[in-house]
Backbone as CSV, one residue per row, in Angstrom:
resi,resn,N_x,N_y,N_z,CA_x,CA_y,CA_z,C_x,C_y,C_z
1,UNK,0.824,-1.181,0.000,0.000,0.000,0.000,0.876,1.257,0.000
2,UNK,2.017,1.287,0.680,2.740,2.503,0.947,3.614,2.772,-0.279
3,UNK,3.838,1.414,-1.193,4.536,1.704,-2.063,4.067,2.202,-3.572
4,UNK,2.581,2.045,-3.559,1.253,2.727,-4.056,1.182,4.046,-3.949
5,UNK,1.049,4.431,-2.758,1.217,5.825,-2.208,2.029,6.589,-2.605
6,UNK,3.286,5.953,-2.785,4.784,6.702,-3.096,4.565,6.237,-4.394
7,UNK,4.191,5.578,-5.205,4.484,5.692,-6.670,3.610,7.106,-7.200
8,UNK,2.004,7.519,-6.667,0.863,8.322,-6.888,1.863,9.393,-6.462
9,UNK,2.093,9.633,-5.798,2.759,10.397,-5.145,3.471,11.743,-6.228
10,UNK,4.895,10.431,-6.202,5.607,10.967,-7.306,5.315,10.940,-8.149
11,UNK,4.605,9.974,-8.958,4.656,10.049,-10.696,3.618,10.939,-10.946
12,UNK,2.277,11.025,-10.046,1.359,11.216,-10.913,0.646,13.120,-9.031
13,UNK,1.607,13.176,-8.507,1.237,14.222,-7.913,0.485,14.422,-6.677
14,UNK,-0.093,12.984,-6.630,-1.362,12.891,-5.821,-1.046,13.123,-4.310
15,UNK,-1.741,13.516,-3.443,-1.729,13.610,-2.189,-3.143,13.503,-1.627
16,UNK,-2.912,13.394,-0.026,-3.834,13.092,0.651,-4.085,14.594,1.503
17,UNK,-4.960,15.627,1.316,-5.027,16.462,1.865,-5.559,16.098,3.188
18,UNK,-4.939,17.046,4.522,-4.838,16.789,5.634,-4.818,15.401,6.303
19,UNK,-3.910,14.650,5.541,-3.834,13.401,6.358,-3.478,12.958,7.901
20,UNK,-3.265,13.844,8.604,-3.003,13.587,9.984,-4.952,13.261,10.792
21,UNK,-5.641,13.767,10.038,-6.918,13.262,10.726,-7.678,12.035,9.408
22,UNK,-6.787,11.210,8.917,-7.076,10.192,8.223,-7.236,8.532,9.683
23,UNK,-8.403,8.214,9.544,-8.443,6.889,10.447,-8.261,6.163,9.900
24,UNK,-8.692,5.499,9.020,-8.751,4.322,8.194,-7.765,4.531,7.088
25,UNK,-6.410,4.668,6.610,-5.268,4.841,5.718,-5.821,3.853,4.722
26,UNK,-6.249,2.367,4.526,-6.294,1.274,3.960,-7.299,1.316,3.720
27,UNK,-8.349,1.710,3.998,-9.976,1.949,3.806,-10.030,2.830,3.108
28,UNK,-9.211,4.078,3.023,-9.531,5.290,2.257,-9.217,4.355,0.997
29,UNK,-7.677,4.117,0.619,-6.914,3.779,-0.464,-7.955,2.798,-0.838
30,UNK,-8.436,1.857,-0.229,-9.703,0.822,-0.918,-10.681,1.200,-1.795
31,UNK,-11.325,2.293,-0.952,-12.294,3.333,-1.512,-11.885,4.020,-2.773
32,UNK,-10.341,4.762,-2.640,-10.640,5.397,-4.375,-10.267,4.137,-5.191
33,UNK,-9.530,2.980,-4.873,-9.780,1.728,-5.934,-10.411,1.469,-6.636
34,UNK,-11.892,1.587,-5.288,-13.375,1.120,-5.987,-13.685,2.803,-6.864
35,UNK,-13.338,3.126,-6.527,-14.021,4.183,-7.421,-13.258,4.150,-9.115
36,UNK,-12.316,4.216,-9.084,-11.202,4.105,-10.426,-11.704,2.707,-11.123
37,UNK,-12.870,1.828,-10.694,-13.140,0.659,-11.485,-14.504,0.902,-12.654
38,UNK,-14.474,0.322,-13.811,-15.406,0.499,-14.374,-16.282,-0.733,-15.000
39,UNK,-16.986,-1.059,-15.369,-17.230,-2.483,-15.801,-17.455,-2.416,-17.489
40,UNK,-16.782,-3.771,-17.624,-17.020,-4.050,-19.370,-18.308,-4.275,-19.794
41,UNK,-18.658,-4.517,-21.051,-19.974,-4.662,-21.511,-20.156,-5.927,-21.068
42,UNK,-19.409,-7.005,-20.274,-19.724,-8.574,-19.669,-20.898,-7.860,-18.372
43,UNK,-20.267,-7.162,-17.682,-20.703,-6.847,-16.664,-19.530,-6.900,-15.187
44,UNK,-18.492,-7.586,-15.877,-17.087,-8.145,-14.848,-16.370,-6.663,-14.695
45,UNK,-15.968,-6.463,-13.526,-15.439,-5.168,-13.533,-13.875,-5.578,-13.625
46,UNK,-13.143,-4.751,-14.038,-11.743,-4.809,-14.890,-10.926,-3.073,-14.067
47,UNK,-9.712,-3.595,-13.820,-9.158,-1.943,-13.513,-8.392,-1.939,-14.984
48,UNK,-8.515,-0.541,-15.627,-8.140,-0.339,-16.625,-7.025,1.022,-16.238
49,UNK,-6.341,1.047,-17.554,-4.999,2.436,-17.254,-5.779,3.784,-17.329
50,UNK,-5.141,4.497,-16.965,-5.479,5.978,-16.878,-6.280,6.727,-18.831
51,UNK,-4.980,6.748,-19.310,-5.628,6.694,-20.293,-6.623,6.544,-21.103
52,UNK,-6.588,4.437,-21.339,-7.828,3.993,-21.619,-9.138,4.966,-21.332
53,UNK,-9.061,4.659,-19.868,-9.963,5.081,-19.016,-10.592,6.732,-19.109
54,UNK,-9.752,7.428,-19.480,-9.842,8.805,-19.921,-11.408,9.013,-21.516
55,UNK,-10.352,8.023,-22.416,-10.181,8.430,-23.164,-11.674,7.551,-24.074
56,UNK,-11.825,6.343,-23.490,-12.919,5.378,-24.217,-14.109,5.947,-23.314
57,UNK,-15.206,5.657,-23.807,-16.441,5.867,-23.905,-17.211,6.972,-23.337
58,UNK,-16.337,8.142,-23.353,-16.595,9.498,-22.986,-16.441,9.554,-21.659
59,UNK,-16.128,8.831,-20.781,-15.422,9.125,-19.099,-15.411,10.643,-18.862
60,UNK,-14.362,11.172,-19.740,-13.621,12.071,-19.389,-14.398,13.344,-19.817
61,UNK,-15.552,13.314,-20.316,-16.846,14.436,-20.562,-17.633,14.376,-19.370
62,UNK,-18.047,13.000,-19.209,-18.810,12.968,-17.742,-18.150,13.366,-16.836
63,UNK,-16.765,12.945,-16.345,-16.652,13.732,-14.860,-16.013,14.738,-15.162
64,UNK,-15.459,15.630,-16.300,-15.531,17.113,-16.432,-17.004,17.578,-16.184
65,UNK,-17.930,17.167,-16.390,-19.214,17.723,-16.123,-20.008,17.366,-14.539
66,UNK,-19.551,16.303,-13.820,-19.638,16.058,-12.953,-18.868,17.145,-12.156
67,UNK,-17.984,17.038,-11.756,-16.912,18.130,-11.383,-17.253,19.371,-11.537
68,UNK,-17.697,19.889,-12.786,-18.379,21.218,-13.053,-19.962,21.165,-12.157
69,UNK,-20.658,20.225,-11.959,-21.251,20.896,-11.338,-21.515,20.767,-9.665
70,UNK,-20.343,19.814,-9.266,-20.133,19.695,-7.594,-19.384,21.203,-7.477
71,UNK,-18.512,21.665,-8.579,-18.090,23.321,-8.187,-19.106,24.604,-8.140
72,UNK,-19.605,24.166,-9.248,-20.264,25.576,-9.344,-21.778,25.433,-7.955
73,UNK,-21.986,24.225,-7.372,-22.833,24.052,-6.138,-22.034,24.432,-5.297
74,UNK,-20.638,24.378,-4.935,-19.729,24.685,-3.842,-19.957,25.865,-3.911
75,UNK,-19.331,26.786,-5.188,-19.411,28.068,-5.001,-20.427,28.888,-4.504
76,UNK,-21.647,28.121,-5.254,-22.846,29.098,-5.011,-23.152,28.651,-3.390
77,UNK,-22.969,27.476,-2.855,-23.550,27.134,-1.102,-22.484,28.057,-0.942
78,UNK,-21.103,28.055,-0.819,-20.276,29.687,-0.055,-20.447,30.512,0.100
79,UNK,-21.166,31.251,-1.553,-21.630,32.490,-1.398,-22.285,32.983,-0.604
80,UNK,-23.555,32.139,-0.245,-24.343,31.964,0.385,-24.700,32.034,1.515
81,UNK,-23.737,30.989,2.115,-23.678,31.456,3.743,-22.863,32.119,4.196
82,UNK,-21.650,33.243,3.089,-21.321,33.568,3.531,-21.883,35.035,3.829
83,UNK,-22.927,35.034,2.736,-23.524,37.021,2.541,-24.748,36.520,3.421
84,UNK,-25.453,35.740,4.007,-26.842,35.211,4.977,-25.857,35.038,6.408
85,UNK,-24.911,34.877,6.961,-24.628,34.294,7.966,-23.977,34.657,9.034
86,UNK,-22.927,35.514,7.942,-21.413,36.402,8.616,-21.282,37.310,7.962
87,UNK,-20.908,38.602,8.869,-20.128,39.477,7.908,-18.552,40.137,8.395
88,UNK,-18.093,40.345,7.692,-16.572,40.744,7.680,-16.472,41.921,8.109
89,UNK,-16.089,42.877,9.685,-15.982,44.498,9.119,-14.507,44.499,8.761
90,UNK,-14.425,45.676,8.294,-12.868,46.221,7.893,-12.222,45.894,8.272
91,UNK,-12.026,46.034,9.962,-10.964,45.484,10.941,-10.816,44.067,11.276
92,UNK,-11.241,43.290,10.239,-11.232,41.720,10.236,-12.245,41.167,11.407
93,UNK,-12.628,41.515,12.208,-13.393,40.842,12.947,-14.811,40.310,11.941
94,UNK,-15.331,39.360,13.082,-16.276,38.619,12.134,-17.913,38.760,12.902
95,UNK,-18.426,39.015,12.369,-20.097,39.323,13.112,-20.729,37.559,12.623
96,UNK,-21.483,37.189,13.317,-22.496,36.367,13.099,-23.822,36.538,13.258
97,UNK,-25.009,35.995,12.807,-26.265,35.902,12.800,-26.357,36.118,14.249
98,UNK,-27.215,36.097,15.140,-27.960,36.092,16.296,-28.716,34.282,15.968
99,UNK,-29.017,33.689,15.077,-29.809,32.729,15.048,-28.285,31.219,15.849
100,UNK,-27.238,31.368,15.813,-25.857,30.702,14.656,-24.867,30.929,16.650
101,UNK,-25.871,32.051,17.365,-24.758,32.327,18.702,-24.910,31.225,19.762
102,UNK,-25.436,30.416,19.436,-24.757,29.388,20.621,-23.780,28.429,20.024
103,UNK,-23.312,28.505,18.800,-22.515,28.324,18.177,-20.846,28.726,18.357
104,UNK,-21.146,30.366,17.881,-20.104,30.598,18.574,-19.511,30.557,20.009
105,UNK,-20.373,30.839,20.953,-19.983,30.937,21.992,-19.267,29.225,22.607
106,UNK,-19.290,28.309,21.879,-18.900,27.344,21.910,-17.157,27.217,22.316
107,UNK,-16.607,26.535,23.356,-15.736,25.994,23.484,-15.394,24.825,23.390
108,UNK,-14.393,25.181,22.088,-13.924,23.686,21.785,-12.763,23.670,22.307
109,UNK,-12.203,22.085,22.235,-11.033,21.752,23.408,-10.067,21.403,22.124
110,UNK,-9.494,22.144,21.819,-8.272,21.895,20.684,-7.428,20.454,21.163
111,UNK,-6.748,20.704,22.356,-6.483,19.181,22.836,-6.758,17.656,22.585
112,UNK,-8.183,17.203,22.206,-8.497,16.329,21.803,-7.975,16.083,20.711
113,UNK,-7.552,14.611,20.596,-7.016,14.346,19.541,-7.908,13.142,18.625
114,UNK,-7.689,13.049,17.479,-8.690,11.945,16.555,-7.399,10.687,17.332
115,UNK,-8.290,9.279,16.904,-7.661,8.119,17.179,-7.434,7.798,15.946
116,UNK,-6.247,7.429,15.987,-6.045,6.169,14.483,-5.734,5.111,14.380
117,UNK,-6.176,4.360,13.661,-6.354,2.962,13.858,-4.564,2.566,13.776
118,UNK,-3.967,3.497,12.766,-2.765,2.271,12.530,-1.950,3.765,11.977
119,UNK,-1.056,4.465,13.397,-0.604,5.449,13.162,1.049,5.271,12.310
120,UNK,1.088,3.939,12.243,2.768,4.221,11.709,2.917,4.198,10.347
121,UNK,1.406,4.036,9.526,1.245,4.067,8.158,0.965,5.542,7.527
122,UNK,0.474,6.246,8.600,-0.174,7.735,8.623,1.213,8.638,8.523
123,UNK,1.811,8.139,9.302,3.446,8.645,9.504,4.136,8.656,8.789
124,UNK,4.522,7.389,8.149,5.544,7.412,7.154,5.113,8.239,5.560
125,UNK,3.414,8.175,5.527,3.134,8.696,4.239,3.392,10.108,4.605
126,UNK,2.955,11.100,5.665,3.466,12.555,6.285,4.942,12.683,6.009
127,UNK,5.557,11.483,6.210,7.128,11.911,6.401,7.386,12.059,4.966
128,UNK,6.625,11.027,3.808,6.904,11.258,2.701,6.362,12.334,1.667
129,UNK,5.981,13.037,2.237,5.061,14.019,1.602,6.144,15.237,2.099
130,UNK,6.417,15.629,3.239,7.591,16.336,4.059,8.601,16.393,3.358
131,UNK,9.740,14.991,3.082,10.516,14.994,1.711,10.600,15.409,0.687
132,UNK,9.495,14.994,0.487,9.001,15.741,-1.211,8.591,17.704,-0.897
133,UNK,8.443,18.413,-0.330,8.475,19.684,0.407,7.249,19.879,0.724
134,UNK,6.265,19.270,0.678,4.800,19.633,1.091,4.896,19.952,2.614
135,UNK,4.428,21.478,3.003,4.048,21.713,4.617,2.841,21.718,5.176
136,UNK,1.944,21.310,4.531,0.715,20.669,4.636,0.018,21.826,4.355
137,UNK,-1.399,22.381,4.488,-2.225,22.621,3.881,-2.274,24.192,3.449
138,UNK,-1.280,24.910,3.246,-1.285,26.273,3.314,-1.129,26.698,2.029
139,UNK,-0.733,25.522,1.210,-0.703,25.711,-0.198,0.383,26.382,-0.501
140,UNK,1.471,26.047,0.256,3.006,25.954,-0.338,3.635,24.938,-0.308
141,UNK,4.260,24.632,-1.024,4.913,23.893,-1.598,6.797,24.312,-1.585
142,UNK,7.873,24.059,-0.993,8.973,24.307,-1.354,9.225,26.041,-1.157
143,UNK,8.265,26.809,-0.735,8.259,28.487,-0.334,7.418,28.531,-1.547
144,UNK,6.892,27.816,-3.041,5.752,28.665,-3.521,4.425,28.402,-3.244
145,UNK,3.408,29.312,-3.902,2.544,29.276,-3.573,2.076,28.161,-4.856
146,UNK,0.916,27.053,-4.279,0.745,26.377,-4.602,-0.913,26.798,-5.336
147,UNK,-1.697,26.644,-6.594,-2.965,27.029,-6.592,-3.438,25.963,-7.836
């Protein structure tokens, strides 16, 4: 599995955004498996190459259009709660609804930590991501900005 990880990694870019609150490392990687499978006209499902897969029976129209419209729903739910919910003044502070304040007034205990099932797999993929210059989620990369 780890050597999976490190091939995606390098060859092809991939990462696991915020993996330090990943539980299941082997469950995730299972999961996009099943997803990357497609079935032949038998009905037998087959893992096929990237390519192929791109490129035969219009794949690669559907989840450009899929994709187009899980974004343009992201954007518009942001907009959304962000002009209904909160507002920004000048001086950066942040106002909230009156409906949304027992919310804020909420104390959370940063301390708590997630459990993981099998932390030395979580680790070594962090350490390998670290190597490669990723500082996790700030969207730099090596001092650039990553977008």
């Amino acid at each position: 599995m780890e050597k999976s990880i490190k091939h995606m990694t390098t060859a092809h870019s991939f990462f696991i955004p915020d993996l330090k609150y990943v539980c299941n490392l082997e469950g995730l990687i299972g999961y996009l498996g099943e997803s990357c499978m497609r079935r032949d006209k038998t009905g037998n499902t087959k893992r096929s190459s990237y390519p192929d897969y791109v490129t035969g029976e219009g794949h690669s129209e559907e989840a450009m259009e899929e994709d187009k419209e899980v974004t343009d729903e992201q954007v518009s739910t942001d907009e959304q709660d962000e002009n209904n919910y909160q507002l920004v003044l000048p001086s950066g502070s942040v106002v909230g609804h009156r409906s949304l304040m027992r919310y804020y007034r909420q104390k959370l205990r940063p301390d708590r930590q997630l459990v993981v099932k099998n932390p030395s797999s979580v680790s070594r993929v962090m350490a390998q991501y670290k190597a490669l210059g990723w500082t996790g989620t700030t969207g730099l990369i090596n001092g650039h900005l990553i977008i």
